[in-house]
C-alpha positions as CSV (number, residue, x, y, z in Angstrom):
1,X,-51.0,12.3,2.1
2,X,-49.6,8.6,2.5
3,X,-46.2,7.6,3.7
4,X,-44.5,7.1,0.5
5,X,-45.7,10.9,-0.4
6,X,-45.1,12.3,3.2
7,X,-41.5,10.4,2.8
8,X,-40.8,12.2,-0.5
9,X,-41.1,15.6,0.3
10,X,-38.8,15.1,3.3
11,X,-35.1,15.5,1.6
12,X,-32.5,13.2,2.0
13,X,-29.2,14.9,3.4
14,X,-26.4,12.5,3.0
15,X,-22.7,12.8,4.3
16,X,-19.9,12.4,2.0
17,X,-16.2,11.3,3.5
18,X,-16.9,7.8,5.5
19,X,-20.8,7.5,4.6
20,X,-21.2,8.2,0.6
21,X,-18.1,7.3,-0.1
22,X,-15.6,4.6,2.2
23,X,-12.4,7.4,2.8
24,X,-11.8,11.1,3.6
25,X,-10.6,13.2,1.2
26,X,-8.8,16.0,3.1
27,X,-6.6,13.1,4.5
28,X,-6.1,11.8,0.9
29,X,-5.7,15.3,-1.2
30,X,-2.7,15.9,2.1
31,X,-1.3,13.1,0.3
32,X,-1.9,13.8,-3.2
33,X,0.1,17.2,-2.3
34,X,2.9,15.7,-0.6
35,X,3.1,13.4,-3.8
36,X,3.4,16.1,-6.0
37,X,6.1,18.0,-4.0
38,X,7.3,17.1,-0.6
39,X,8.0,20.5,0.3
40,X,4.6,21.3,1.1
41,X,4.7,19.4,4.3
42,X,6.4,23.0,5.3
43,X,3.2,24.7,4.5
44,X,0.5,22.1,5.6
45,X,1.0,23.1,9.2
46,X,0.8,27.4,8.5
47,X,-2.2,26.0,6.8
48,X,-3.4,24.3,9.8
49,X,-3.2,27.7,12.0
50,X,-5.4,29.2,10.1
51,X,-8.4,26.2,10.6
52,X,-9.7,23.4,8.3
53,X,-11.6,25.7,5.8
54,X,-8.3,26.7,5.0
55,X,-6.2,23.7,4.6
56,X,-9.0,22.5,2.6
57,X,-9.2,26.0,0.7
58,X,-5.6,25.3,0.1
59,X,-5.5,22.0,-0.9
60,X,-8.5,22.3,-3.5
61,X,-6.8,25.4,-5.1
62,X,-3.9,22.9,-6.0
63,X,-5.9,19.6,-6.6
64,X,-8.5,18.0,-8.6
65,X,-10.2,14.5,-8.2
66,X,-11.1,11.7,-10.3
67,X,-14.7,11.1,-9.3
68,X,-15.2,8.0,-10.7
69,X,-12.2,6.2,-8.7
70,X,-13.4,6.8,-5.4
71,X,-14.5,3.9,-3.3
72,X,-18.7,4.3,-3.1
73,X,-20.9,2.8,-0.6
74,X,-22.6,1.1,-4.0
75,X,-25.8,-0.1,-1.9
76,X,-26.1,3.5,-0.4
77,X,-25.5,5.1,-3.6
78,X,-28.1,2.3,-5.3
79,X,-30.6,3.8,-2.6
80,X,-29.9,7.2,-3.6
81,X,-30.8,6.2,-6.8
82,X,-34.0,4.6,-5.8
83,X,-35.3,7.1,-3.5
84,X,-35.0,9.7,-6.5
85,X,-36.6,8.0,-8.7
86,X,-39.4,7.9,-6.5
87,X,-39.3,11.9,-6.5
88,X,-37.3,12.4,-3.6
89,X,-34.7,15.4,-3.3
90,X,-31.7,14.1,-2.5
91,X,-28.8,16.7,-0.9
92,X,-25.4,16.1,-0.4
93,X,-24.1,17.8,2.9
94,X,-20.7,17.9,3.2
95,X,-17.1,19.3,5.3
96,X,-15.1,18.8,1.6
97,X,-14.4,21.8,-0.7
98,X,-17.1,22.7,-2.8
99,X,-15.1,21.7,-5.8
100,X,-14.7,18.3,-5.2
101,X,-18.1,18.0,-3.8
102,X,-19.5,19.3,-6.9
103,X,-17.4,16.8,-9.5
104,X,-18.6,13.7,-7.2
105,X,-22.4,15.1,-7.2
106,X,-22.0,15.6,-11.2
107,X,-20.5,12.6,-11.5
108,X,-23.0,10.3,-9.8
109,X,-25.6,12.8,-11.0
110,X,-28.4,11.8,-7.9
111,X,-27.9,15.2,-6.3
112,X,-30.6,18.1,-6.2
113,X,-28.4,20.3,-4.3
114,X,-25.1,20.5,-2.8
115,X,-24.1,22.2,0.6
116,X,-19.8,22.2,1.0
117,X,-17.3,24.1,2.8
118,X,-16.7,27.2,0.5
119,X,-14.6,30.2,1.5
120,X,-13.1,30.0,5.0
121,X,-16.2,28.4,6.8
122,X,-15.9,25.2,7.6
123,X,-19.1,23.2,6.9
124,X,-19.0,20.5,9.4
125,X,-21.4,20.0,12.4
126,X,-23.1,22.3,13.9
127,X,-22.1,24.6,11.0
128,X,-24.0,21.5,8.8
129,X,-27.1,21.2,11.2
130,X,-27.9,25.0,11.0
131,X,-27.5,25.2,7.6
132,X,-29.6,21.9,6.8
133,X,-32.3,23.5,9.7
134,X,-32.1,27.0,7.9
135,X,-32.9,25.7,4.4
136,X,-35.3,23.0,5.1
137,X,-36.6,23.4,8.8
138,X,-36.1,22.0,12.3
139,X,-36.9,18.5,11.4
140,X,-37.7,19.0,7.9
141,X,-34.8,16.5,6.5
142,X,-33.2,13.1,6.7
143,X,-30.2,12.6,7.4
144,X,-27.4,10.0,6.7
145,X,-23.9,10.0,8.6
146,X,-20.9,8.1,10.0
147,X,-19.6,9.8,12.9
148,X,-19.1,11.8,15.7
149,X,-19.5,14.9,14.1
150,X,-23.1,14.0,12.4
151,X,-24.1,13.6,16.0
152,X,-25.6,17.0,16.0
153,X,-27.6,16.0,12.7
154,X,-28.9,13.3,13.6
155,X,-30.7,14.9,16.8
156,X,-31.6,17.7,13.9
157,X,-33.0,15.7,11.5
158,X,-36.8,13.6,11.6
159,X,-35.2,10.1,11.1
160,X,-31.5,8.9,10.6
161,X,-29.5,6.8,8.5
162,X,-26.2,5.7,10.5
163,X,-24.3,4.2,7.9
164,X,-20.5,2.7,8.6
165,X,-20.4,4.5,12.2
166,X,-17.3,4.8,14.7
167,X,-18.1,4.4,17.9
168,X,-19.6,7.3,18.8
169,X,-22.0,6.9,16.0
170,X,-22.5,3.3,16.6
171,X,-23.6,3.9,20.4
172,X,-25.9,7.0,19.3
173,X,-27.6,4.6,16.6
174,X,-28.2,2.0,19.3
175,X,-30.0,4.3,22.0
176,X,-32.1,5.7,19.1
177,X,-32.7,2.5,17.2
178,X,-32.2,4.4,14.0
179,X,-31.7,2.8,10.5
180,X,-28.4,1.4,10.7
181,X,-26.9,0.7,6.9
182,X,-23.9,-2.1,7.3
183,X,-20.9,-2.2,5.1
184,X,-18.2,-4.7,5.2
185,X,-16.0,-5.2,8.2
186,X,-12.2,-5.5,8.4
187,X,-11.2,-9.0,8.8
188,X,-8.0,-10.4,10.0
189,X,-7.4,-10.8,6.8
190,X,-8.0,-7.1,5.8
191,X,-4.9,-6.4,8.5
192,X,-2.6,-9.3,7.0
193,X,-2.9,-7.2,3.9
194,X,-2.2,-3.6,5.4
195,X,0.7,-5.2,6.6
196,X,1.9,-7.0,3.6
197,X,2.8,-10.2,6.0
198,X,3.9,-12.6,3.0
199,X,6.5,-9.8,2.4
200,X,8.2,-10.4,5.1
201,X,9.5,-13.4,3.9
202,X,11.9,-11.6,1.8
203,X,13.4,-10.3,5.4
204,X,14.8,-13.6,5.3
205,X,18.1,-12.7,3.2
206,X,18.7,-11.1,6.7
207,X,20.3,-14.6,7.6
208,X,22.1,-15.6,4.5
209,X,25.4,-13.9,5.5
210,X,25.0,-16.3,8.9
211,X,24.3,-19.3,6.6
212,X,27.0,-18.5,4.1
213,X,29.4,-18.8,6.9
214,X,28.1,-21.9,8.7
215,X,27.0,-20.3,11.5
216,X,23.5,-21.2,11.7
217,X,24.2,-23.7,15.2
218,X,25.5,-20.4,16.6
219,X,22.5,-19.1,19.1
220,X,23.9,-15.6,19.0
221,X,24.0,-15.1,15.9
222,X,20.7,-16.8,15.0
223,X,19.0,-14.7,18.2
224,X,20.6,-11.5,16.1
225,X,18.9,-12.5,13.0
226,X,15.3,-13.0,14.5
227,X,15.6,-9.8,15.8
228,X,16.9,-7.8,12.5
229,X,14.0,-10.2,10.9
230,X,11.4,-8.4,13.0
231,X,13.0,-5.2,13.2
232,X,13.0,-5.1,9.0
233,X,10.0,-6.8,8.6
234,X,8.0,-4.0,10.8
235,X,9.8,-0.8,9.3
236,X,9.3,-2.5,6.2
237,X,5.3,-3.0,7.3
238,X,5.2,0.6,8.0
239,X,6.5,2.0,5.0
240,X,3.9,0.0,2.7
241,X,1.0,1.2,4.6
242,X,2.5,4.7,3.7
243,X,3.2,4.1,0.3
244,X,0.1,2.6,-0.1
245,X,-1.2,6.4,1.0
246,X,0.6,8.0,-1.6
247,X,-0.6,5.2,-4.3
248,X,-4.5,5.2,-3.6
249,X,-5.4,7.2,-7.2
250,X,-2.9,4.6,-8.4
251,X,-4.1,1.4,-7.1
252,X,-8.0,1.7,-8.2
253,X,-7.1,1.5,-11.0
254,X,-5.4,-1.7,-11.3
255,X,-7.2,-4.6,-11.2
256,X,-5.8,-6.3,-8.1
257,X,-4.3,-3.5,-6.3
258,X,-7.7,-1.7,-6.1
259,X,-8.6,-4.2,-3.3
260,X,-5.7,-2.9,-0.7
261,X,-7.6,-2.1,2.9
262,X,-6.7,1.5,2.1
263,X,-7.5,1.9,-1.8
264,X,-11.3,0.2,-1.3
265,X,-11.7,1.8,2.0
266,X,-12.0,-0.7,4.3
267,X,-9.5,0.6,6.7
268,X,-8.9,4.5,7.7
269,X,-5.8,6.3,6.8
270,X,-5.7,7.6,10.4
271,X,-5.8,4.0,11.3
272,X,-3.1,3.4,9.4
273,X,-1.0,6.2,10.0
274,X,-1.3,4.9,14.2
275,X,-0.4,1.3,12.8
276,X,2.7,2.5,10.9
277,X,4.1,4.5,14.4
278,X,3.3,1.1,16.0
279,X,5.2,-0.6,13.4
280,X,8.0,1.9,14.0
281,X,8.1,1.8,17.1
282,X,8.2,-2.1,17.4
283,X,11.1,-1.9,15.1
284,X,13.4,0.5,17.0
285,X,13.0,-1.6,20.1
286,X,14.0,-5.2,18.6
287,X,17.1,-2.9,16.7
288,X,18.2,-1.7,20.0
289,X,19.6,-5.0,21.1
290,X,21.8,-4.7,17.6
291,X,24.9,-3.2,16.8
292,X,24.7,0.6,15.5
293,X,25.7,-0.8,12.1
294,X,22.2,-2.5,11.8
295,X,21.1,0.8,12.8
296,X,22.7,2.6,9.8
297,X,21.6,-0.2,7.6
298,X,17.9,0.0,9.1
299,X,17.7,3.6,8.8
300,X,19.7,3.6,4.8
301,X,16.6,1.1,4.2
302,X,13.9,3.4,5.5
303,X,15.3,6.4,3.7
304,X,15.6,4.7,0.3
305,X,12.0,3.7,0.5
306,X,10.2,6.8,1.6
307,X,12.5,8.1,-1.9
308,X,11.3,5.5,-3.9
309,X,8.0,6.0,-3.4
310,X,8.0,9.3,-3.4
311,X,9.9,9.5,-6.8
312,X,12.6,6.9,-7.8
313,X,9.4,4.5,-8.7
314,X,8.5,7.6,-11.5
315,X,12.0,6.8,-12.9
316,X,12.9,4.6,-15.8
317,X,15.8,1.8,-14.6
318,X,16.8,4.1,-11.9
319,X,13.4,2.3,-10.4
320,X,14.2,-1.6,-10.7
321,X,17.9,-0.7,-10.2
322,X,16.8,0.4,-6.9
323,X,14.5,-2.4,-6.0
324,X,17.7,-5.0,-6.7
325,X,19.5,-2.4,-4.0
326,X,17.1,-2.9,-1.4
327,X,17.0,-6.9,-1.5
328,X,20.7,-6.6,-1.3
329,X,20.6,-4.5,1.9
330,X,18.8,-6.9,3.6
331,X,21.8,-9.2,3.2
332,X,24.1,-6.3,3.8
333,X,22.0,-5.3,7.3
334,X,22.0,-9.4,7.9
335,X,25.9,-9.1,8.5
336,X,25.5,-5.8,10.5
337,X,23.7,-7.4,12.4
338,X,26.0,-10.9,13.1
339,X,28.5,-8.9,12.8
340,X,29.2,-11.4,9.6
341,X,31.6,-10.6,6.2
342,X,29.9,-10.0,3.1
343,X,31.8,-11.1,0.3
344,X,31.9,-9.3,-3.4
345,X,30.5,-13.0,-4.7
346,X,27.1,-12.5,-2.8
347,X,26.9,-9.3,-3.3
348,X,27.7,-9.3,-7.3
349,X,25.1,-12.5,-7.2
350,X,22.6,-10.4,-5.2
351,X,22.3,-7.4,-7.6
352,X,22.2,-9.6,-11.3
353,X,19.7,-11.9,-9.2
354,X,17.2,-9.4,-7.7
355,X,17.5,-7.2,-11.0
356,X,16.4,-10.0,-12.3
357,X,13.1,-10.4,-10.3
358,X,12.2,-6.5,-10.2
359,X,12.6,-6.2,-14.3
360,X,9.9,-9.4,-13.9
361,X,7.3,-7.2,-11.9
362,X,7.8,-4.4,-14.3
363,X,7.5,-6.5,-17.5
364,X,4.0,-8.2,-15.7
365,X,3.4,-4.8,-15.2
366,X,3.4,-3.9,-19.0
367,X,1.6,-7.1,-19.5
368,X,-0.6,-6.1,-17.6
369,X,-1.7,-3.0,-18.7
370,X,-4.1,-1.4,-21.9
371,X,-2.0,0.9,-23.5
372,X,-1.5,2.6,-26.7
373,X,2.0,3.2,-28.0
374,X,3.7,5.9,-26.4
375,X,1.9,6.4,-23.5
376,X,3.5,5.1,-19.7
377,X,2.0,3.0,-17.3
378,X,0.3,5.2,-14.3
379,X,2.9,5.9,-12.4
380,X,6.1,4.4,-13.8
381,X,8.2,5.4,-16.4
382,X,7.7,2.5,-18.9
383,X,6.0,2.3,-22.0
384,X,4.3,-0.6,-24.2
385,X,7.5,-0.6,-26.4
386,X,9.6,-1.1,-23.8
387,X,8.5,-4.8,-23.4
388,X,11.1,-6.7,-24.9
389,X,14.3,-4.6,-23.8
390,X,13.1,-4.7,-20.6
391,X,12.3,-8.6,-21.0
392,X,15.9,-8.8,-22.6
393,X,17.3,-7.0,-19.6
394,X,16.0,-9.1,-17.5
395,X,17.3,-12.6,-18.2
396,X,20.5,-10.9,-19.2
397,X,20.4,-10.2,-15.6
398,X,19.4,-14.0,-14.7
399,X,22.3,-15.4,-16.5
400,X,24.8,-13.1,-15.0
401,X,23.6,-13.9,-11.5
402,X,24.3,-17.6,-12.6
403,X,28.1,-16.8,-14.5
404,X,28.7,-14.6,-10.9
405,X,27.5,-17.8,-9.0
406,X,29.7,-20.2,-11.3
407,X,33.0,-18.1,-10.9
408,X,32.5,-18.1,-7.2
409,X,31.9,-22.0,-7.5
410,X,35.1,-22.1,-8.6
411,X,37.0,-20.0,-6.4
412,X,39.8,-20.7,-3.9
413,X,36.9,-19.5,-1.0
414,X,34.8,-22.4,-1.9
415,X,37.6,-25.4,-1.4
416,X,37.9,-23.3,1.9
417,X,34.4,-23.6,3.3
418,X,33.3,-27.1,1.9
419,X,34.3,-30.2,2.4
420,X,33.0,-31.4,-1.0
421,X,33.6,-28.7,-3.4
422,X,31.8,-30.1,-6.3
423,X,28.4,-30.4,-4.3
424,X,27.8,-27.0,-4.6
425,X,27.4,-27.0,-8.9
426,X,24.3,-27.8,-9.1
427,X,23.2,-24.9,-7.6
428,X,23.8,-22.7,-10.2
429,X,21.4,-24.4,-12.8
430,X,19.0,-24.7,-10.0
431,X,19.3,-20.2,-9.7
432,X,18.9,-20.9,-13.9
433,X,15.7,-23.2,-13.5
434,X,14.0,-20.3,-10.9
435,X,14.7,-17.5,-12.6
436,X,13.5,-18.5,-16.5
437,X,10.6,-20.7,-15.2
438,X,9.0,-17.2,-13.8
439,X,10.4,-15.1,-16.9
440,X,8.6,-18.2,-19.0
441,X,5.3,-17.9,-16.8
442,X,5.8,-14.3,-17.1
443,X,5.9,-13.8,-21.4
444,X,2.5,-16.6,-20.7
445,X,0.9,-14.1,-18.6
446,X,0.5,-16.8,-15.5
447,X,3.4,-14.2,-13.2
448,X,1.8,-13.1,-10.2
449,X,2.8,-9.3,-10.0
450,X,5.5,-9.7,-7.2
451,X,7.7,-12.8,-8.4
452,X,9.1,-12.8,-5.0
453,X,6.3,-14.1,-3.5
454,X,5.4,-16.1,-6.6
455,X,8.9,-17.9,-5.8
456,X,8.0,-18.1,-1.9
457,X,4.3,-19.9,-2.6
458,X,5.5,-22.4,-5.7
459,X,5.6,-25.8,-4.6
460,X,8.2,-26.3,-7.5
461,X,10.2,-23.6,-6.7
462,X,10.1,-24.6,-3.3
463,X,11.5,-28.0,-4.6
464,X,14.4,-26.7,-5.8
465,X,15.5,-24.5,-3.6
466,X,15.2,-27.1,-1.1
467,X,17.3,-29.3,-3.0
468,X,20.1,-26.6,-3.8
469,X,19.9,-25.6,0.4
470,X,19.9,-29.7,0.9
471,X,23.6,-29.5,-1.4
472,X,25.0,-26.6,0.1
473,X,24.5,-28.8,3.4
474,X,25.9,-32.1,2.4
475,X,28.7,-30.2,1.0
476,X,30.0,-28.5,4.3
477,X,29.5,-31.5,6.1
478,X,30.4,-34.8,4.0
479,X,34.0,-35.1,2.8
């Protein structure tokens, strides 16, 4: 018998959460649950008591998978492929639930058999090895894994394939010089994403209620704003890396979204459930040098956005309506935290303004997407037909921000805080110019999906809001 035949009639075992395909499923279908209905996260933990076979037992009972969304190893699945072509049997050895085992093997359709926890026994290591020993012999299979708990497979098996590997795996692969498959690494990049770091520079309306009342040579003040700024901007970090749990079904199928660290696998979700109590914690200790009412403000922030991604984005209006609430509590925690007024002007302007921007990402959104008539974008409440009202609503919303701006222009408060009153009118075309260029780009298709941070990287938009900031400044200070 030569190789090639000796190597065929050895069967290929291959691990599926971390080797086949780049996540874990048990922590995903936790989060597909908790989607569905919050109130399971009562029950996940009885679950728990009873061991894994259960929770997963539990969790399969109430789920089902889309197969064809998860993120593959494509060169280890393209090596599958090959090796059965060439007559090989190729198993799939597994710790998930029988029934999501069995729609990924029918799906990819490279499987001779399937071996998955069924019933209340766990089938992870040992369990695995003695199973995989029983049915083909001590040293009678291949085996391909990721972790710590292949280990025991490995030593099992005739010849390895350590594919992604923690560390445990990693160090076992080196000492053994086993076939080592490499996948892509996380990149500094990869962690700017998790993090969402060009969001933060919406945490900036955290000093407009300081600007707005000339205090930006105060160094208290200013001092109080850099630390609200990094007290928002890592809460705010650590509730998109936990959204972005809830949303992985959702995001592969977008086109862009699909390559979030999470959604294509590159990072762990246990990696980024550590990074988010990080986050947290980093928070809390900037907001303890703040005043309680930042506090409140903080805490009113996190709570409105663990809702809205658990349900509010679902909602029609109720959705955007709440996105224009959350920009405006930045500027409300802002003058928490300089212990600054807010005036009804800003925060009129503020709502019309911001409503403005989040019926954009919902109309790109629309744009975006291949529907048919009737049917709602994955995940939101909008349909196809709901284009132009929501389009409509939108630079309705623009042009009141501008009317609210002009009244205040010409308000009594205004010949109290400038110098040069009429200075300060050009700034409302300028808020006209920003916000139907990008509903203009938008109707072209040329938006990018957040028009925040379209705004923040536009050399023109940067122009003008430059120019209006350069106004504001020449009007407080030239009489």
């Amino acid at each position: 018998m030569d190789a090639r035949s000796e190597n065929n009639a050895i069967p290929l075992a291959v691990d599926l959460d971390g080797t086949l395909i780049a996540t874990d499923l048990l922590w995903e279908g936790l989060f597909l649950l908790l989607r569905r209905n919050p109130l399971y996260l009562f029950m996940v933990p009885i679950w728990m008591l009873s061991g894994p076979a259960r929770l997963k037992q539990e969790l399969a009972a109430r789920l089902d998978i889309d197969p064809a969304g998860l993120p593959y190893r494509e060169k280890l699945v393209e090596r599958l492929r090959e090796e059965r072509a060439a007559g090989r049997r190729i198993v799939l050895a597994t710790g998930t639930p029988r029934k999501f085992a069995d729609a990924i093997a029918a799906h990819l359709g490279v499987f001779d058999a399937v071996h998955a926890t069924d019933g209340l026994h766990n089938f992870t290591a040992k369990r695995k090895c003695a199973a995989l020993a029983e049915a083909y012999g001590d040293g009678g299979f291949d085996y391909a894994g990721n972790s710590r708990h292949d280990l025991a497979c490995f030593d099992m098996a005739r010849a390895a394939i350590v594919v992604a590997p923690d560390r445990h795996a990693a160090r076992w692969q080196t000492a053994h010089g086993s076939e080592l498959f490499e996948t892509p690494k996380p990149t500094f990049k990869t962690y700017l994403k998790m993090l969402r770091a060009h969001q933060w520079a919406k945490n900036v309306l955290i000093a407009v209620p300081m600007v707005l009342s000339h205090e930006y040579f105060n160094i208290g003040m200013v001092a109080a704003c850099l630390l609200a700024f990094v007290s928002f901007s890592a809460a705010a970090s650590s509730v998109y890396i936990v959204n972005d749990f809830f949303d992985l079904a959702l995001d592969r199928q977008h086109p862009t979204k699909r390559k979030r660290p999470f959604a294509s696998g590159l990072l762990t979700i246990p990696f980024g459930l550590a990074s988010a109590a990080v986050l947290l914690a980093i928070s809390a200790a900037a907001a303890a040098f703040l005043p309680p009412l930042f506090w409140a403000a903080l805490a009113g922030y996190l709570v409105t956005t663990t809702v809205y991604s658990l349900a509010i984005k679902r909602m029609l209006l109720i959705d955007v309506l709440t996105l224009a609430g959350l920009y405006t509590m930045r500027i409300l925690a802002g003058a928490a935290a300089t212990g600054t007024e807010v005036s009804f002007w800003l925060l009129a302007f503020a709502i019309f303004f911001f409503l403005s921007l989040a019926l954009v990402k919902r109309y790109v959104e629309l744009r975006q997407s291949v529907l048919v008539e009737g049917e709602r974008i994955a995940g939101r409440g909008y349909r196809t037909e709901d284009q132009e009202i929501v389009a409509q609503a939108g630079m309705a919303s623009a042009f009141s921000s501008a009317l609210v701006l002009a009244l205040y222009i010409d308000s009594d408060a205004v010949k109290e805080l400038y110098a040069t009153p009429w200075m300060v009118w050009p700034v409302a075309p300028i808020i006209l110019y920003l916000t139907m260029r990008v509903w203009i780009l938008a109707r072209r298709d040329e938006m990018h999906d957040d028009p925040v941070v379209f705004i923040i990287r536009d050399w023109r938009s940067q122009l003008v809001a430059a120019c209006g900031g350069l106004l504001l400044v020449i009007a407080v200070m030239v009489p």
